[in-house]
C-alpha positions as CSV (number, residue, x, y, z in Angstrom):
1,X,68.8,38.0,117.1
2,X,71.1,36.3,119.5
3,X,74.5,36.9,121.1
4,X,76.6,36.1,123.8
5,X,79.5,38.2,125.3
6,X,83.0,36.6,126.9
7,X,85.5,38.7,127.7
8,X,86.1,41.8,125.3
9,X,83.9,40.0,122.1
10,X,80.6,40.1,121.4
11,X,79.4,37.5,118.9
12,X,75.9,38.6,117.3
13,X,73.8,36.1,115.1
14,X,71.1,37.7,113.3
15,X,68.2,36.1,111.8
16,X,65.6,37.3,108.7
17,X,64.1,40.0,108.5
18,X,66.5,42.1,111.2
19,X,68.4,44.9,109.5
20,X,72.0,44.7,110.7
21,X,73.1,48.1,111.3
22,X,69.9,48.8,114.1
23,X,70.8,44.9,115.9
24,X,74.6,46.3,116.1
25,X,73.4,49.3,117.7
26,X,70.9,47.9,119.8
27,X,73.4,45.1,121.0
28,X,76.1,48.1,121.9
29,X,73.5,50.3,123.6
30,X,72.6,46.9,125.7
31,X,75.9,46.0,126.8
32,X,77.2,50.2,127.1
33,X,79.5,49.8,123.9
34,X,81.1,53.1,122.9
35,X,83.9,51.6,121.2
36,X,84.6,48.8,119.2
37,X,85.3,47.5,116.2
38,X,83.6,44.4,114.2
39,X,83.6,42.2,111.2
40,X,81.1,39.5,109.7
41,X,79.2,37.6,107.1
42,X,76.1,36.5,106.2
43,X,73.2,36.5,103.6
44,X,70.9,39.4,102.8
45,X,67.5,40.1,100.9
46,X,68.5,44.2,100.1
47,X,71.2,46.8,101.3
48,X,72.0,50.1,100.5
49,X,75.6,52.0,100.6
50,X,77.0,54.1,99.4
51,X,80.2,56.3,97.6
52,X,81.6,59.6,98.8
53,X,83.2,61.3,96.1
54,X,86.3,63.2,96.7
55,X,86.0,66.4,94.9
56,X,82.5,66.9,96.3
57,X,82.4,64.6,99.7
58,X,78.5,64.2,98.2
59,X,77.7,60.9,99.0
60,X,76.1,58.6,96.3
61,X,73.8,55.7,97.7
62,X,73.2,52.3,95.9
63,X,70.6,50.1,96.4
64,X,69.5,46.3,95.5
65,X,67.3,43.7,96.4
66,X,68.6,40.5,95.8
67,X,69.9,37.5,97.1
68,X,73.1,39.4,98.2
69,X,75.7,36.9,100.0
70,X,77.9,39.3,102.4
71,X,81.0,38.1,101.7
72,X,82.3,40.5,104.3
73,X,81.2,43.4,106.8
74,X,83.6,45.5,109.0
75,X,82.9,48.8,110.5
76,X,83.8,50.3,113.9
77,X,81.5,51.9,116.8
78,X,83.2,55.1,118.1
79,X,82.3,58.6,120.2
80,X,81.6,61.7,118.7
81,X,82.5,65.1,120.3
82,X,78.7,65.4,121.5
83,X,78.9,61.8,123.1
84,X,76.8,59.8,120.9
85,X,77.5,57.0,119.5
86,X,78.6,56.4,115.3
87,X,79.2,53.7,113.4
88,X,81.6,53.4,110.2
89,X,80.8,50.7,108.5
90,X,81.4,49.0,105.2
91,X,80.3,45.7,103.5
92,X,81.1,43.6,100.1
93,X,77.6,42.2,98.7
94,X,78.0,39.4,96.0
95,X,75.3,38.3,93.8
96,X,74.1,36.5,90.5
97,X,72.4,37.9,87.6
98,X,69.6,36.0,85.6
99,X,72.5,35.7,83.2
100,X,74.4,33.6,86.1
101,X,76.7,36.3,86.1
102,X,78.2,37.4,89.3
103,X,79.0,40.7,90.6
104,X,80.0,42.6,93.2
105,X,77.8,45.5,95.3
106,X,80.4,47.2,98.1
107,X,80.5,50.4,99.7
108,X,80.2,52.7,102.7
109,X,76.8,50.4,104.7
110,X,73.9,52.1,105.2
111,X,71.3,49.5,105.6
112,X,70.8,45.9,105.2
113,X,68.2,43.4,105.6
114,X,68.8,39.6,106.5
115,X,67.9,37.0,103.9
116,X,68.8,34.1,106.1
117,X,71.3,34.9,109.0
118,X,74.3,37.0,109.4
119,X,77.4,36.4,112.0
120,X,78.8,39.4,113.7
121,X,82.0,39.1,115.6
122,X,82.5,42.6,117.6
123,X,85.5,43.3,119.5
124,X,85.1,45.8,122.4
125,X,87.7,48.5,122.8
126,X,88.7,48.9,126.7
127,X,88.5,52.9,126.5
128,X,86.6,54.9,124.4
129,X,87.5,56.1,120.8
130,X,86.9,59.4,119.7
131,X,86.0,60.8,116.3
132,X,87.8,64.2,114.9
133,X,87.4,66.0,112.0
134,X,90.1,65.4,109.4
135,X,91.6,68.9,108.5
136,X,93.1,67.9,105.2
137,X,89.8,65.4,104.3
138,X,87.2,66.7,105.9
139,X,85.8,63.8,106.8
140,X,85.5,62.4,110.3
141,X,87.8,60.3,111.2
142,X,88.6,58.0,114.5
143,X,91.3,60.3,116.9
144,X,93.6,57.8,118.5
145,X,95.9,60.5,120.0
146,X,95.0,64.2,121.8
147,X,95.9,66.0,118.7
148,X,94.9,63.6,116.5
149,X,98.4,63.4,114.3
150,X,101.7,62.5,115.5
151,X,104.5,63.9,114.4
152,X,107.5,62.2,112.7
């Protein structure tokens, strides 16, 4: 992994073998990044996501190992009420059966492993951004004003 920071972005090249959700993480606690927000591409050997399901909010995770080309990553890096530090992150994986049949693998990103390289392009946030439960979800959410709705 490589990457260089001028001004508020961060661009991140990642090479085989790293897994792209730890280098993001390890790139943000390097350079104190509590908020941000970041897209990318790149090629990868196996990833796993997953679904949340509405009715439930069970998550359902995915998994393949393949030549997965990732047509497109974007997530954000936010605060929790404790202080730590989350990621929300999701990705579109393409790849080709033995058929040469392509399809698509997308959902919420879990984990990912580089095939080749991957390019990361994270833009820093110049205050923090907090995460808040959604009351009509229930699903965490990023809170952009102190009560987290704004009326009309």
């Amino acid at each position: 992994m490589d990457y260089r920071k001028t001004g508020n972005t961060v661009y991140i090249r990642m090479d085989k073998g790293e897994e792209i959700v730890t280098t993001i993480e390890q790139v943000c606690q390097k350079e104190h990044i509590v908020s941000a927000t970041f897209f990318g591409i790149g090629c990868c050997s196996k990833a796993t996501v997953f679904s949340r399901f509405p009715d439930t909010l069970e998550d359902k995770p995915h998994s393949r190992e393949d030549c997965l080309e990732m047509e497109h990553i974007a997530g954000s890096i936010s605060v929790e009420d404790d202080g730590s530090i989350t990621h929300h992150i999701h990705a579109v994986f393409t790849y080709i059966d033995m058929n040469q049949h392509q399809h698509v693998f997308a959902g919420h990103l879990l984990n990912a492993e580089i095939l080749y390289t991957a390019e990361i392009t994270l833009l820093v946030a110049e205050e923090p951004i907090q995460r808040m439960t959604d009351p009509i979800t229930g699903i965490r959410v990023i809170k952009l004003s102190e009560t987290g709705h704004i009326s009309n």
